[in-house]
C-alpha positions in Angstrom: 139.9 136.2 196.1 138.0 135.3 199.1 135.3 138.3 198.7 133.4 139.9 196.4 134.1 143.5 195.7 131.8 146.3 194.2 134.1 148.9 192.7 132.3 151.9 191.5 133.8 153.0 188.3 132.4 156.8 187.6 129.8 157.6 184.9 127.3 155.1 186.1 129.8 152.3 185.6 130.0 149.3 188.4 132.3 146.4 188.0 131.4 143.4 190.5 134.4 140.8 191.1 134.8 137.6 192.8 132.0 135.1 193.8 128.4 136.0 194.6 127.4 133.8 196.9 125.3 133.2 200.2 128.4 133.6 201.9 130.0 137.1 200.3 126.7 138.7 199.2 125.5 140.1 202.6 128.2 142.3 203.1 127.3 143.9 199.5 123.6 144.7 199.8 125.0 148.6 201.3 126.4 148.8 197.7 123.0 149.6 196.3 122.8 152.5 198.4 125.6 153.7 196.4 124.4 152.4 193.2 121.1 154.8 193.7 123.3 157.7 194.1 124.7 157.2 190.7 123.9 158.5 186.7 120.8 158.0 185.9 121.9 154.8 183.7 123.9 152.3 185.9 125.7 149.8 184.1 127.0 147.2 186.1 129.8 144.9 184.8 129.0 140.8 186.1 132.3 139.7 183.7 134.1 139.4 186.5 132.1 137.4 189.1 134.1 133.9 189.2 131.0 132.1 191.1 127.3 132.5 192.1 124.3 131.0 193.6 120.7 132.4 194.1 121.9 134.8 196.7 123.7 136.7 193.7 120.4 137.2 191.7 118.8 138.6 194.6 121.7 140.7 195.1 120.9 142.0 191.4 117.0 141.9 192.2 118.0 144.4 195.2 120.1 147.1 193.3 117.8 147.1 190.9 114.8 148.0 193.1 117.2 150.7 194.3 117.8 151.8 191.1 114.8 152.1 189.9 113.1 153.4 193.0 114.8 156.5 192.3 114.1 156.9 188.9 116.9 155.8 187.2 118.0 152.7 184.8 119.9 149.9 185.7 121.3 147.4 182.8 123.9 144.0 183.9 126.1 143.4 181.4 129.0 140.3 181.4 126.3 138.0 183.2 128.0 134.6 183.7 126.7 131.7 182.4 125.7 130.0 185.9 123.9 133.3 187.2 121.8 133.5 184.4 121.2 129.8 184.2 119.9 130.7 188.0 117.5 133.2 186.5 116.1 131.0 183.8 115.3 128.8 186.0 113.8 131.0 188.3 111.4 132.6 185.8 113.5 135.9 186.2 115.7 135.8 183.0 112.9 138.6 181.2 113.0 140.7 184.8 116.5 141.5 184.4 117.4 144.5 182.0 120.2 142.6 180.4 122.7 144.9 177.6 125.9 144.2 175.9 129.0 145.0 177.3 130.0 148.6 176.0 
């Protein structure tokens, strides 16, 4: 998989795929315009993301904004273990509304 891919699943539900990195992250920062438009709770599925770099967490940093900006919840679930080694090191791990997968 060369790209990342957002695929909005209904219900609030987003599954992201592929890596998130400085190179496919750009062309998803539109997504969160879609993810604002969702359920009040969004839920977005990381399980799949097969790479990452800091560009991914402020990828997550953006839709959350979004999110939230509109009133509504936003939760990451399936966070891989370098992204949220990215956070901790940033300072960010107690930012991000992390929940078990459902």
């Amino acid at each position: 998989m060369s790209g990342a891919v957002v695929e909005l699943l209904g219900e609030g539900r987003v599954a992201v795929r592929g890596p998130l990195r400085y190179a496919t992250v750009p062309g998803l920062w539109q997504a969160a315009r879609k993810l604002a438009t969702e359920a009040p709770l969004v839920t977005v599925d990381l399980s799949g993301v097969t790479e990452s770099d800091s560009a991914a967490l402020a990828l997550l940093l953006e839709w959350m904004r979004e999110v939230r900006g509109r009133g509504g919840e936003i939760r990451f679930t399936g966070m891989p273990n370098q992204l949220e080694a990215i956070a901790r090191m940033s300072g960010l791990e107690g930012l991000l509304p992390l929940g078990a997968a459902t």
